[in-house]
C-alpha positions in Angstrom: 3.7 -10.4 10.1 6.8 -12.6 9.9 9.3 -8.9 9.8 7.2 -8.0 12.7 8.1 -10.9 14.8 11.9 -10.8 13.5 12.3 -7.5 15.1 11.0 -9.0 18.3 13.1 -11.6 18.8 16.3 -9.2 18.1 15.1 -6.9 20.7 15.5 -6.2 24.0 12.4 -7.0 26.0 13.6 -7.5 29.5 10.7 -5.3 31.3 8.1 -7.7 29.4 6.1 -10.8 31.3 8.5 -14.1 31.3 6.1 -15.6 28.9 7.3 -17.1 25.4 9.1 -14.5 23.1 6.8 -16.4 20.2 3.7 -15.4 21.9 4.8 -12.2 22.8 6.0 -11.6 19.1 2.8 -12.5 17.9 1.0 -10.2 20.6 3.4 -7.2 19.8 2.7 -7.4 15.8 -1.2 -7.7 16.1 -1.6 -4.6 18.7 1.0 -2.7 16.6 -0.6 -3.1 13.7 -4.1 -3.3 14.4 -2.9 0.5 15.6 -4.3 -0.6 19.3 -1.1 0.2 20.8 -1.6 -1.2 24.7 1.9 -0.1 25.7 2.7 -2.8 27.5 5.3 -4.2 25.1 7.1 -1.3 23.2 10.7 -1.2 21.1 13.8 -0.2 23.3 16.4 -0.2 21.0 17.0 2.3 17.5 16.8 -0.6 15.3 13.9 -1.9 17.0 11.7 1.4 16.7 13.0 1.7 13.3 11.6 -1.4 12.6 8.4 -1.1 14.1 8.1 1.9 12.0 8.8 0.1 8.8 6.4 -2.7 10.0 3.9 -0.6 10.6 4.0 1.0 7.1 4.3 -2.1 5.2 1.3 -3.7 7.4 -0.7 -0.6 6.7 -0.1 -0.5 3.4 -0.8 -4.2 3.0 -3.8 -4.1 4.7 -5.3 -1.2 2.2 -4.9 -3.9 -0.4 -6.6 -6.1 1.2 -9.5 -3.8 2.7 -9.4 -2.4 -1.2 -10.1 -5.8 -2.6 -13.0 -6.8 -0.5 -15.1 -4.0 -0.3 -13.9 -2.9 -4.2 -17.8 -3.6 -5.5 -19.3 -2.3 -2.7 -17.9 1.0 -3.1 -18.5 1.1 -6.5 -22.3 0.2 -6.2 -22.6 3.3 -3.3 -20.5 5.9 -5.9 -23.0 4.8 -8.5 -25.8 5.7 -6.0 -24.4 8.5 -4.9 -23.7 9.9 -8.4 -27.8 9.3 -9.2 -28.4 11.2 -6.1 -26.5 13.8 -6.4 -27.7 14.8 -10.4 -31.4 14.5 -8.8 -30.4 16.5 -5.7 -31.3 20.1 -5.5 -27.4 20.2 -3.9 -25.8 19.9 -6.8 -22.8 22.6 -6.2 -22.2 19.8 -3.6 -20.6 17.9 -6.7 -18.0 20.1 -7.3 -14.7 19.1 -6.9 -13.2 21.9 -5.0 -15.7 21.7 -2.5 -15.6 18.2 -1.8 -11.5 18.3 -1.0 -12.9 21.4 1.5 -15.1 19.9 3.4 -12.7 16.2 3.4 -10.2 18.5 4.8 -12.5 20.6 7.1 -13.8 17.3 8.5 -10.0 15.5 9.6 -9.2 19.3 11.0 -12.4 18.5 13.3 -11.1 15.3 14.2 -8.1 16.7 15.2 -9.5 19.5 17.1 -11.5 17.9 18.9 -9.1 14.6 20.0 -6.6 17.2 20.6 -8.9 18.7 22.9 -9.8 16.1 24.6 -6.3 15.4 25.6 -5.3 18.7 26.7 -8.4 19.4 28.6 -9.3 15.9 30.6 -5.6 14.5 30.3 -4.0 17.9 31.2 -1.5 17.1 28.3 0.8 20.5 26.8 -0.8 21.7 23.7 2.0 20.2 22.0 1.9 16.4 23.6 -2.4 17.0 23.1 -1.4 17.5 19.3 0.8 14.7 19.1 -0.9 12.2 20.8 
């Protein structure tokens, strides 16, 4: 949080409410990396959006350790489960590996499909910018 902040007091942020650059620092790190993204506050400068960038991967990556350490018994209770169930179920060819990287990757292209969709049909967004987004 503290690298976040660091590359918001070295930035420009003239366009941004006359309100401390402390609170704003804070603001700007927990929407970035939360992955909200309001807008309102956004890097100006090269440096700045590289930072940013690096913030955001480090936060991200620091928050899969976290996220990994809390719910690490939880998941391995529901595999156990889900391994019982699946050498009862009569959907066993389910279990193979092959299939299961399929369907994980037929489900994110639906994701994308469909938010990309969205964007180019009730934003009126290019195809491109609709992809991007």
């Amino acid at each position: 949080m503290l690298l976040g902040i660091v590359a918001y007091f070295l930035s420009d942020h003239s366009k941004v409410s006359p309100t401390s650059k402390l609170v704003n620092g804070v603001y700007f790190v927990i929407v970035t990396l939360t992955s909200v993204g309001y807008g309102d506050i956004v890097p100006h400068t090269t440096f700045t959006k590289i930072m940013t960038n690096l913030y955001i991967l480090v936060g991200f990556w620091m928050w899969d350790i976290l996220i990994n350490y809390l719910m690490d018994d939880e998941l391995e209770q529901l595999r156990t489960r889900l391994v019982k169930w699946c050498d009862n179920s009569p959907y066993k060819n389910f279990n193979n590996q092959k299939v299961r990287i399929y369907l994980t990757i037929g489900v994110i292209f639906c994701f994308i499909i469909v938010g990309a969709s969205r964007a180019y049909f009730l934003e009126t967004m290019s195809v491109i910018d609709s992809f991007y987004l």
